[in-house]
C-alpha positions in Angstrom: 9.0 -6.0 7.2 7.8 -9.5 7.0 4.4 -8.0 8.7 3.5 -5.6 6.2 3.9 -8.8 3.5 2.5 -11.1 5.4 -0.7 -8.3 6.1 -0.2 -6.9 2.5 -0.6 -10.8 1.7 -3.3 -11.6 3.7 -5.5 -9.2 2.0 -5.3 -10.5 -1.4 -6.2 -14.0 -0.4 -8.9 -12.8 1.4 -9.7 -10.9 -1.9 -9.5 -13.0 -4.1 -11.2 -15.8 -2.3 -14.4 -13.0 -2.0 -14.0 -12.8 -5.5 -15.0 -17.0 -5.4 -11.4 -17.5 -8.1 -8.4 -20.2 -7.2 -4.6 -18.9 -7.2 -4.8 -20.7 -10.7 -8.0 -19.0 -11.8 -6.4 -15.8 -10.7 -3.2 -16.2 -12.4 -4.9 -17.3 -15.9 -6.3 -13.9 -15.7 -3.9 -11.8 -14.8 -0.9 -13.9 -16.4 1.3 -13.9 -13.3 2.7 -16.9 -12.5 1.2 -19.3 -9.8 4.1 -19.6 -7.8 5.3 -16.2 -7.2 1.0 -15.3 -6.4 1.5 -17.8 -3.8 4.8 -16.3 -2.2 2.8 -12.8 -2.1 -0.2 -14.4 -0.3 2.4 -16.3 2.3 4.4 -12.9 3.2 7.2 -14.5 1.2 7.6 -11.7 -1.3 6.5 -8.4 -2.1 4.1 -7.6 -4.1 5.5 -6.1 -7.9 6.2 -2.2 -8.4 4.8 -2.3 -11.3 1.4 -0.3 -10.8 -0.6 -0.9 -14.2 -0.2 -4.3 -13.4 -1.5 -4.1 -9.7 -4.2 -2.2 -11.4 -5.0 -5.7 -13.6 -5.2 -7.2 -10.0 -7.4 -4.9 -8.3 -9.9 -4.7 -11.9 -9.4 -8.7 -11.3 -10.2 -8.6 -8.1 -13.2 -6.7 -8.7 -12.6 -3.6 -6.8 -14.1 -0.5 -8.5 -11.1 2.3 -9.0 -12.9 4.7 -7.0 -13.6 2.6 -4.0 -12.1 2.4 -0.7 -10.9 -1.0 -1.2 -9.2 -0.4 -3.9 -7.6 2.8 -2.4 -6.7 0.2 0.6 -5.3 -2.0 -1.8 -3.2 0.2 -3.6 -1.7 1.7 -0.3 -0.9 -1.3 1.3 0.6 -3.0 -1.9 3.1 0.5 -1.6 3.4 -0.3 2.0 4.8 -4.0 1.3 7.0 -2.4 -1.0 8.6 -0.4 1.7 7.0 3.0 -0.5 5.4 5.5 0.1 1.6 6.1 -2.2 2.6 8.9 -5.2 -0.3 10.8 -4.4 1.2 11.7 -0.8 4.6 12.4 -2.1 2.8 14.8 -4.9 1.9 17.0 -1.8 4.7 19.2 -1.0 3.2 19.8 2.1 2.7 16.5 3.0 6.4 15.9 2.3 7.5 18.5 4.9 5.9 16.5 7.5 7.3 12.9 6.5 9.9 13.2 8.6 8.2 14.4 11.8 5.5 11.5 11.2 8.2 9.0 11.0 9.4 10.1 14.2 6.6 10.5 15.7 5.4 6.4 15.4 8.6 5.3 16.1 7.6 7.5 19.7 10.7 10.0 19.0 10.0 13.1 20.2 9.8 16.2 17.0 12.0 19.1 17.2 11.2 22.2 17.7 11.0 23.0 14.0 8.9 20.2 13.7 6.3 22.0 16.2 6.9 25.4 14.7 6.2 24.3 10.8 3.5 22.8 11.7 2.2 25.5 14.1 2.6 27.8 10.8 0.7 25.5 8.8 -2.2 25.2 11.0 -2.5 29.1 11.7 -2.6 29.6 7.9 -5.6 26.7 6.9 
Protein backbone atom coordinates (compact mmCIF):
# COMPACT_ATOMS: atom_id res chain seq x y z
CA UNK A 1 0.00 0.00 0.00
CA UNK A 2 2.72 2.55 0.77
CA UNK A 3 3.41 2.46 -3.26
CA UNK A 4 0.23 3.43 -4.45
CA UNK A 5 0.66 6.66 -1.80
CA UNK A 6 3.74 7.22 -2.35
CA UNK A 7 2.89 7.07 -6.54
CA UNK A 8 -0.64 8.56 -5.79
CA UNK A 9 1.74 11.26 -3.95
CA UNK A 10 4.17 11.72 -6.46
CA UNK A 11 1.78 12.91 -8.89
CA UNK A 12 0.36 15.73 -7.14
CA UNK A 13 3.75 17.28 -6.39
CA UNK A 14 4.56 16.85 -9.76
CA UNK A 15 1.21 18.61 -10.46
CA UNK A 16 1.17 21.10 -8.61
CA UNK A 17 4.79 22.13 -9.16
CA UNK A 18 3.62 22.19 -13.20
CA UNK A 19 1.04 24.35 -12.04
CA UNK A 20 4.28 26.86 -10.75
CA UNK A 21 2.17 27.07 -6.85
CA UNK A 22 4.08 26.13 -3.28
CA UNK A 23 2.34 23.51 -0.83
CA UNK A 24 1.38 26.91 0.87
CA UNK A 25 0.07 28.51 -2.24
CA UNK A 26 -1.86 25.38 -2.84
CA UNK A 27 -3.25 24.98 0.54
CA UNK A 28 -4.52 28.80 0.64
CA UNK A 29 -6.51 27.75 -2.27
CA UNK A 30 -7.87 24.84 -1.52
CA UNK A 31 -8.11 25.43 2.44
CA UNK A 32 -6.42 22.08 3.35
CA UNK A 33 -4.03 22.28 5.68
CA UNK A 34 -0.18 22.40 4.91
CA UNK A 35 0.77 19.63 6.89
CA UNK A 36 -1.44 16.92 6.00
CA UNK A 37 -0.81 18.21 1.80
CA UNK A 38 2.67 17.36 2.68
CA UNK A 39 2.03 13.78 4.25
CA UNK A 40 -0.06 13.04 0.81
CA UNK A 41 2.92 14.16 -1.32
CA UNK A 42 5.49 11.95 0.94
CA UNK A 43 3.27 8.60 0.77
CA UNK A 44 2.53 9.31 4.42
CA UNK A 45 -1.27 9.46 4.05
CA UNK A 46 -3.91 8.88 1.69
CA UNK A 47 -5.38 11.19 -0.06
CA UNK A 48 -9.24 12.29 1.47
CA UNK A 49 -12.58 10.31 0.25
CA UNK A 50 -14.10 13.18 -0.06
CA UNK A 51 -14.55 13.53 -3.99
CA UNK A 52 -15.97 17.37 -4.36
CA UNK A 53 -13.07 18.20 -2.64
CA UNK A 54 -10.46 16.28 -4.84
CA UNK A 55 -12.46 17.89 -7.49
CA UNK A 56 -11.23 21.59 -5.80
CA UNK A 57 -7.71 19.97 -6.27
CA UNK A 58 -7.86 18.84 -9.72
CA UNK A 59 -9.89 22.50 -10.79
CA UNK A 60 -6.68 23.86 -8.63
CA UNK A 61 -4.50 22.01 -10.18
CA UNK A 62 -5.64 23.14 -13.44
CA UNK A 63 -6.74 19.93 -15.05
CA UNK A 64 -9.79 20.36 -17.25
CA UNK A 65 -12.69 17.76 -16.08
CA UNK A 66 -12.73 16.07 -19.27
CA UNK A 67 -9.09 15.43 -19.69
CA UNK A 68 -7.09 12.50 -19.26
CA UNK A 69 -5.18 13.85 -16.50
CA UNK A 70 -7.76 14.57 -14.61
CA UNK A 71 -9.40 11.08 -15.25
CA UNK A 72 -5.73 9.84 -14.14
CA UNK A 73 -6.00 11.86 -11.24
CA UNK A 74 -9.17 10.80 -10.10
CA UNK A 75 -8.33 7.05 -10.51
CA UNK A 76 -5.23 7.00 -8.86
CA UNK A 77 -6.53 9.19 -5.84
CA UNK A 78 -9.31 5.99 -5.56
CA UNK A 79 -6.36 3.74 -5.94
CA UNK A 80 -4.43 5.31 -2.83
CA UNK A 81 -7.58 4.90 -1.08
CA UNK A 82 -7.57 1.19 -1.57
CA UNK A 83 -11.11 1.95 -3.91
CA UNK A 84 -12.26 1.13 -6.64
CA UNK A 85 -13.44 4.40 -9.42
CA UNK A 86 -17.60 4.54 -9.06
CA UNK A 87 -17.91 4.62 -12.67
CA UNK A 88 -16.44 0.84 -12.87
CA UNK A 89 -18.49 -0.35 -10.07
CA UNK A 90 -21.71 1.29 -11.91
CA UNK A 91 -21.01 -1.39 -14.58
CA UNK A 92 -22.61 -4.51 -13.64
CA UNK A 93 -20.72 -6.18 -16.02
CA UNK A 94 -17.61 -4.93 -15.07
CA UNK A 95 -18.42 -6.05 -11.60
CA UNK A 96 -18.79 -9.70 -12.70
CA UNK A 97 -15.26 -9.62 -13.73
CA UNK A 98 -13.63 -7.97 -10.54
CA UNK A 99 -12.96 -10.95 -9.09
CA UNK A 100 -11.37 -12.80 -12.05
CA UNK A 101 -9.17 -9.55 -12.64
CA UNK A 102 -7.96 -9.64 -9.13
CA UNK A 103 -6.87 -13.01 -9.56
CA UNK A 104 -5.63 -12.68 -12.54
CA UNK A 105 -2.62 -9.81 -11.39
CA UNK A 106 -2.01 -11.52 -8.50
CA UNK A 107 -0.97 -14.52 -11.30
CA UNK A 108 -3.88 -16.92 -9.84
CA UNK A 109 -5.15 -18.88 -12.23
CA UNK A 110 -9.41 -18.12 -13.03
CA UNK A 111 -11.86 -20.84 -12.70
CA UNK A 112 -13.56 -22.32 -15.09
CA UNK A 113 -16.57 -20.01 -14.57
CA UNK A 114 -14.37 -17.40 -14.79
CA UNK A 115 -13.46 -18.58 -18.58
CA UNK A 116 -16.99 -19.52 -19.30
CA UNK A 117 -18.69 -15.92 -18.23
CA UNK A 118 -16.45 -14.44 -19.94
CA UNK A 119 -16.55 -16.65 -23.05
CA UNK A 120 -20.49 -15.77 -22.97
CA UNK A 121 -19.83 -12.23 -22.84
CA UNK A 122 -17.49 -12.11 -25.63
CA UNK A 123 -19.79 -14.32 -28.02
CA UNK A 124 -22.66 -11.91 -27.27
CA UNK A 125 -20.69 -8.20 -28.04
Amino acid sequence: MKKVLLNFGESLKKLRLDANLTLRDICKIVSYDPSNWSKIERGVMAPPKDAKLLENWAEALKLAKESKEYSQFMDEAKVAQGSIPEDILADENIIDYLPAFFRTVRNKKPTKEDIDLLISVLKNK
